[in-house]
SEKOL-856226 format. One line per 10 residues: for each residue x, y, z of C-alpha. Coordinates in steps of 0.2 Angstrom, whole numbers, plus 5000, padded with zeros to 4 digits. Each point is the difference from the previous one (the first is absolute). Layout:
N
X/Y/Z ~ ...
% end
This chain:
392
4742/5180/4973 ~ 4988/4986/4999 ~ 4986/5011/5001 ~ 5007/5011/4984 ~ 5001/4983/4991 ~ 4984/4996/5003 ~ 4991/5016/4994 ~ 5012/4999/4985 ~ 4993/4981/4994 ~ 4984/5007/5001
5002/5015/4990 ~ 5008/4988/4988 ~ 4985/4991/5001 ~ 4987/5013/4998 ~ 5012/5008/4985 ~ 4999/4984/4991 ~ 4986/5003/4991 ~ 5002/5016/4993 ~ 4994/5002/4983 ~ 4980/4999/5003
4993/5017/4998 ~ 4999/5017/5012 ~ 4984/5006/4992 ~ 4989/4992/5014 ~ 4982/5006/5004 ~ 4998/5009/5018 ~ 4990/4990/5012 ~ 4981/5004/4997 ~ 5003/5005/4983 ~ 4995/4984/4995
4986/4985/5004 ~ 5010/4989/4998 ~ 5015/5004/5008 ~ 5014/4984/5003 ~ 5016/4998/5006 ~ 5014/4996/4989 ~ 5011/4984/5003 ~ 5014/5011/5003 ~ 4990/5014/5011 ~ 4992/4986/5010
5018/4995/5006 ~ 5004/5018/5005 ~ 4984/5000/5010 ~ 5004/4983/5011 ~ 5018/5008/5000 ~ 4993/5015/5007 ~ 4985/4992/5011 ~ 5015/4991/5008 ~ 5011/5015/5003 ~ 4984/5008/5007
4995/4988/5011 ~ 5019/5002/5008 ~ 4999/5019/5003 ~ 4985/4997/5008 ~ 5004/4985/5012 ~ 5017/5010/5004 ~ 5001/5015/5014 ~ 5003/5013/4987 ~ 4981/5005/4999 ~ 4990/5016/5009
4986/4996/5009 ~ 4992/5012/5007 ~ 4982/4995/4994 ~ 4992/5017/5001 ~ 5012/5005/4985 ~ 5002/4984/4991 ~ 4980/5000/4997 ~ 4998/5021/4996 ~ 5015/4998/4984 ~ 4989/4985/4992
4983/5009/5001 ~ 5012/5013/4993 ~ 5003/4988/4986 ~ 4984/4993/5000 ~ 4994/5015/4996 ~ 5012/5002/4983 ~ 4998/4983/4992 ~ 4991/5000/4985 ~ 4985/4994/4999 ~ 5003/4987/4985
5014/4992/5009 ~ 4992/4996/5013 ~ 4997/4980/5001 ~ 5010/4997/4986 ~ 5014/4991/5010 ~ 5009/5013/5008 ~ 5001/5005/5019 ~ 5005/5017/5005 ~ 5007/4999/5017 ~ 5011/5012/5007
5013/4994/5013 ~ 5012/5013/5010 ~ 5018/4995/5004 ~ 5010/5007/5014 ~ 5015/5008/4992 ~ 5002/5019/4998 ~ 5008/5000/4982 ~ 4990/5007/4986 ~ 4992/4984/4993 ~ 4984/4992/4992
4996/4985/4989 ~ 4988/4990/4993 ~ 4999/4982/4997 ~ 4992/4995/4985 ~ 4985/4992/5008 ~ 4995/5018/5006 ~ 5007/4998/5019 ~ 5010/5017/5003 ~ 5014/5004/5013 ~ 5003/5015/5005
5015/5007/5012 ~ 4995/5011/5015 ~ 5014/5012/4996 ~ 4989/5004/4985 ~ 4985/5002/5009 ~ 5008/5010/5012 ~ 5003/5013/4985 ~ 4983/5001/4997 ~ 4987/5015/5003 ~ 4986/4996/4996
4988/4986/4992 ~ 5003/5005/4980 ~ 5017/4997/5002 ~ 4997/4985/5007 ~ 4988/4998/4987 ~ 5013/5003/4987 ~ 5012/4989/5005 ~ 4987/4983/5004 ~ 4993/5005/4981 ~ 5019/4998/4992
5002/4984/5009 ~ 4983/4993/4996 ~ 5003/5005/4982 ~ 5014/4988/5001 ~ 4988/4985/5003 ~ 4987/5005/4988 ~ 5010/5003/4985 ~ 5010/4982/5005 ~ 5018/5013/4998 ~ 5008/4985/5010
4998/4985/4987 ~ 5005/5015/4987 ~ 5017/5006/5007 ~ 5004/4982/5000 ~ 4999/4996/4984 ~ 5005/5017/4993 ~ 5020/4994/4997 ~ 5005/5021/5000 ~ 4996/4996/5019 ~ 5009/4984/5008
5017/5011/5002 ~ 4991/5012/5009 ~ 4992/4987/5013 ~ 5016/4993/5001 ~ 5007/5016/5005 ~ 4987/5004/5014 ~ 5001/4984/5007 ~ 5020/5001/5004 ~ 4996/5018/5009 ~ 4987/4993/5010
5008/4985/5006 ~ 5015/5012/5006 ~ 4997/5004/5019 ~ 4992/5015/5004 ~ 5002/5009/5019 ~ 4990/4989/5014 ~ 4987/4995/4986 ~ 5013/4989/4991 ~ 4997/4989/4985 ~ 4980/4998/4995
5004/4988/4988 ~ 4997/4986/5008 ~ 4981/5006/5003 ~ 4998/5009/4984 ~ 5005/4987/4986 ~ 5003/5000/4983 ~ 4982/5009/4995 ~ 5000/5011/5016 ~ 5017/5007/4998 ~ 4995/5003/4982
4985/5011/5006 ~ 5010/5009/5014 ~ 5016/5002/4994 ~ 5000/5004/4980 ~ 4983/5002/4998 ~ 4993/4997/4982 ~ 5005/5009/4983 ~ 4997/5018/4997 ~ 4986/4997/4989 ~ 4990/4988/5015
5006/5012/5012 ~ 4992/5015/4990 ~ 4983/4990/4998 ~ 5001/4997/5018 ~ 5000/5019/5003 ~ 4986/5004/4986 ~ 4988/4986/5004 ~ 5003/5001/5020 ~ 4995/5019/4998 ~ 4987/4996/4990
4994/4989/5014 ~ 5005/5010/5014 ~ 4988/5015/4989 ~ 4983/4987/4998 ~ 5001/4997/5020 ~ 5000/5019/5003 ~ 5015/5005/5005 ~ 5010/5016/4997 ~ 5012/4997/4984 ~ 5011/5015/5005
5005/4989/5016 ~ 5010/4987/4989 ~ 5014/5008/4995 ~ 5004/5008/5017 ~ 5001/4984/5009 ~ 5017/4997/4988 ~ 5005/5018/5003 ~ 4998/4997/5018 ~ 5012/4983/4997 ~ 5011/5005/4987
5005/5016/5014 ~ 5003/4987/5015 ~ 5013/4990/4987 ~ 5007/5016/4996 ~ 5004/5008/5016 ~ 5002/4986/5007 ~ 5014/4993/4991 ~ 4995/4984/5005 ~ 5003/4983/4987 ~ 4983/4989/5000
4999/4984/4990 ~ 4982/5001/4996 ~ 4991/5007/4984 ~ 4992/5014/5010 ~ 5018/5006/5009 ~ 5008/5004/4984 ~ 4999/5019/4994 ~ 5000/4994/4981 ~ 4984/4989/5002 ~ 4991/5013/5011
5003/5014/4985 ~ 4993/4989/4988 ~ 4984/4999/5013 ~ 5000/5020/5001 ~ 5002/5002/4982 ~ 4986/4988/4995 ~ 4988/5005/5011 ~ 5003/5021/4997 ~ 4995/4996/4980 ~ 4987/4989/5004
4992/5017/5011 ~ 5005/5012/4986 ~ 4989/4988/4988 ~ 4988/4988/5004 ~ 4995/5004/5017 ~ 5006/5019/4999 ~ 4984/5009/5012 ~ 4995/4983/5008 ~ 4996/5004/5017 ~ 4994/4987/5014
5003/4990/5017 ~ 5015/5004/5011 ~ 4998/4991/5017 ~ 5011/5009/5009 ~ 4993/5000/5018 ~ 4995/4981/4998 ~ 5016/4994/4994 ~ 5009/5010/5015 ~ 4991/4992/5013 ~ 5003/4984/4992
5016/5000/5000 ~ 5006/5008/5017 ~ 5007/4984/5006 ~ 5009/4993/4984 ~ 5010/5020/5002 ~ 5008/4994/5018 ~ 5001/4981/4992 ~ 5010/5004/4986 ~ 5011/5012/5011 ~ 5006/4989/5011
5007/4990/4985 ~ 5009/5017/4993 ~ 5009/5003/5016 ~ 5005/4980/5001 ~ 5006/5004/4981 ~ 5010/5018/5006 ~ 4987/5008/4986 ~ 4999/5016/5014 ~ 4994/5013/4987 ~ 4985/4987/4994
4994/4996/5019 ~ 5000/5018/5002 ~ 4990/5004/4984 ~ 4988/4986/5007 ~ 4998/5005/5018 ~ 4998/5018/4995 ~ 4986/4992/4989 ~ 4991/4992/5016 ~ 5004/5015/5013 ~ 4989/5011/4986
4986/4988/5002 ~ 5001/4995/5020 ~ 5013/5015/5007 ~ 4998/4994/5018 ~ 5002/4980/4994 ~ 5016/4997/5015 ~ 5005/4985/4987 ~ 5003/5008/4987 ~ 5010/5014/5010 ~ 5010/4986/5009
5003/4992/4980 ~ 5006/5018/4995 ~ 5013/5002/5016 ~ 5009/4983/4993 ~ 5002/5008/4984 ~ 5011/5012/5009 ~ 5008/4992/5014 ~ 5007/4987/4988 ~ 5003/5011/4983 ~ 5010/5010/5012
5002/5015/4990 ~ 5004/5018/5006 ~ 4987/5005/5012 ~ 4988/4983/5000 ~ 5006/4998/5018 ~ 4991/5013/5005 ~ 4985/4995/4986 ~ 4999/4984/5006 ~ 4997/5005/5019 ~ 4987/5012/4994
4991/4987/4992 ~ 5002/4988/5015 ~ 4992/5013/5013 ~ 4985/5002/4988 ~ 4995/4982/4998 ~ 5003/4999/5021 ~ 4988/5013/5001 ~ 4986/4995/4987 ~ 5002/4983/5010 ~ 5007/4999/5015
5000/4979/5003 ~ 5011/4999/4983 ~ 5016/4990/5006 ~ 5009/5005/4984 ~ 5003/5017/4998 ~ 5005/4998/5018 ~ 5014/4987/4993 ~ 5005/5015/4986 ~ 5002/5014/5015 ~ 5013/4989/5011
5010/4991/4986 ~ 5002/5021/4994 ~ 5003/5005/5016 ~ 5016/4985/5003 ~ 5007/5007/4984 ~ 4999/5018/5008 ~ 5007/4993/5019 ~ 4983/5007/5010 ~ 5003/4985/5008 ~ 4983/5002/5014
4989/5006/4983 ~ 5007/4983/4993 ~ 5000/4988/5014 ~ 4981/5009/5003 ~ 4994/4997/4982 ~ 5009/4984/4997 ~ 4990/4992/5018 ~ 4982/5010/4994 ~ 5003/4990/4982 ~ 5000/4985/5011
4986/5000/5013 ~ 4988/5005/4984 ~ 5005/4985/4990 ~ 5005/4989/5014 ~ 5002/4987/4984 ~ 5011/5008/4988 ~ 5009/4988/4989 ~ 5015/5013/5003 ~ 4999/4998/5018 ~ 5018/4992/5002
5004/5014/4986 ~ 4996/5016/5011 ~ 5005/4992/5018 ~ 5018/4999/4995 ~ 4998/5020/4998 ~ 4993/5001/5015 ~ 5015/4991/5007 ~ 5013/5008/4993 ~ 4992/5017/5006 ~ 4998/4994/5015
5021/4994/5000 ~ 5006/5016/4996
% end
């Protein structure tokens, strides 16, 4: 509770000056580009929630992806911005709900659960572009002092401060400015100049303008089929139509024919790793049918990876549905056989096999688990099985 309090006394702090203008001139647009008194507060506001994202465990970082998404971004800033006070950096959070946001100082967070429902490098183009257009038309300071706004903010900020599975409450980490990004995003106008100058951006560095909207298609379906609540801007079916609409007038206009860079294969072998990441955290959530969807996604690329078979038989031995027994144990035997020394899947097989009573198969599995990971911290765990097999 104190926590809400907190964010609330900051909101009030940065609503109190509210009646300075939203016309502001993006970042590079001008020489002699300066901070407002009141913007300049929502920056140390936001360098401070910042610097506690990044000091807390909540970041990814495996370094091969962390580097390739900011030469990514690299690659779309504009050329005029550059030096002019801003720094695009793009930081990855481990949490598999649809989510991204920028900080108005140009440091982007985005969720692996995004990422994961990525396919290809002009999406992910598409959706650093939105963010960064954020930063460099300065939508923050603006939302703030728009009044239409504040009940908005308000609102998001109760939904995000309301747990939320494992994940819980990202309140404390976000902020006031942060859970304005994340949560409510910014006003349908700032959120349609996002989309036109982030496709405009995405379309000078190369990429494929046709890829934009299907990244949101691809989202918007996962919400829907799904039927799953998300607290996030990019989790709710409302906002991600908006995206889809923009984007589809934007082709049938000014970029209508535009053809260019799609990246496929490069950001496929990229992000092989963030696919069995973010799974791990689905399954941990109970989001089966999303950890299926991303596993599938890996087993296309790598189809004898035994990790990501292994990842796949958990998504049916604890959804539990009709049939995933039988699923699950198929999955197990393949990532045995891609990699034979793999403890895990070996763990899987015996915990299947108690449920069924093939008490040897289990007592077999179960003792295999443990001579190939003679240090499991579930030790303790899988020897009281193996006792109460060997009682019965």
């Amino acid at each position: 509770m104190r926590t809400r309090h907190h964010i609330i006394s900051i909101l009030a702090l940065l609503f109190s000056a509210s009646c300075e203008t939203t016309n502001l001139t993006p970042v590079g647009k001008s020489d002699n580009f300066q901070l407002e008194e009141d913007e300049r507060r929502l920056w140390n506001r936001s360098l401070e929630e910042q610097q506690r994202l990044d000091s807390s465990t909540v970041l990814y970082g495996n370094p091969t992806w962390v580097t390739y998404v900011n030469q990514v971004a690299q690659r779309l800033i504009p050329e005029d911005a550059k030096g002019k006070g801003l720094q695009i950096q793009i930081r990855i959070i481990k949490n598999p709900l649809l989510n991204a946001f920028a900080y108005p100082q140009g440091v982007i967070y985005v969720h692996t659960g995004l990422l994961a429902k990525m396919e290809n490098e002009a999406q992910l183009a598409t959706l650093l572009g939105h963010e960064m257009t954020h930063a460099l038309h300065r939508h923050a300071i603006q939302n703030v002092r728009s009044v239409k706004n504040k009940a908005a903010v308000f609102a998001g900020f109760q939904v995000i401060t309301l747990p939320f599975g494992i994940v819980g409450s990202l309140a404390s980490l976000l902020g006031a400015v942060g859970t304005m990004a994340a949560v409510t995003g910014y006003s349908r106008e700032l959120e349609t100049e996002a989309d036109q100058n982030g496709l405009e951006l995405m379309v000078r560095a190369g990429y494929e303008s046709t890829e934009a909207p299907k990244l949101f298609e691809h989202l918007k379906r996962d919400v829907e089929e799904q039927k799953v609540t998300e607290p996030f801007f990019f989790g709710t079916h409302p906002r991600l139509q908006e995206r889809i609409d923009n984007y589809r007038s934007l082709l049938e206009s000014a970029y209508k024919g535009a053809k260019g860079d799609i990246g496929t294969d490069r950001f496929m072998a990229k992000i092989f790793p963030l696919l069995l990441d973010n799974a791990v955290l689905d399954i941990a959530m109970g989001r089966f049918q999303s950890a299926e969807r991303g596993l599938a996604k890996a087993l296309e690329r790598e189809p004898d990876n035994a990790q990501a078979h292994y990842y796949l038989g958990e998504v049916y031995r604890q959804r539990a549905q009709e049939g995933d027994k039988e699923k699950a144990e198929k999955e197990y035997d393949l990532a045995v056989k891609y990699n034979p020394t793999y403890a895990q899947p070996h763990k899987g097989l015996g915990l299947l096999a108690y449920k069924k009573g093939l008490k040897e198969k289990a007592r077999a599995e179960l003792g295999t688990y443990l001579s190939l990971a003679p240090s499991a911290e579930d030790r303790g765990y899988i020897e009281q099985y193996l006792k109460a097999l060997d009682s019965k």
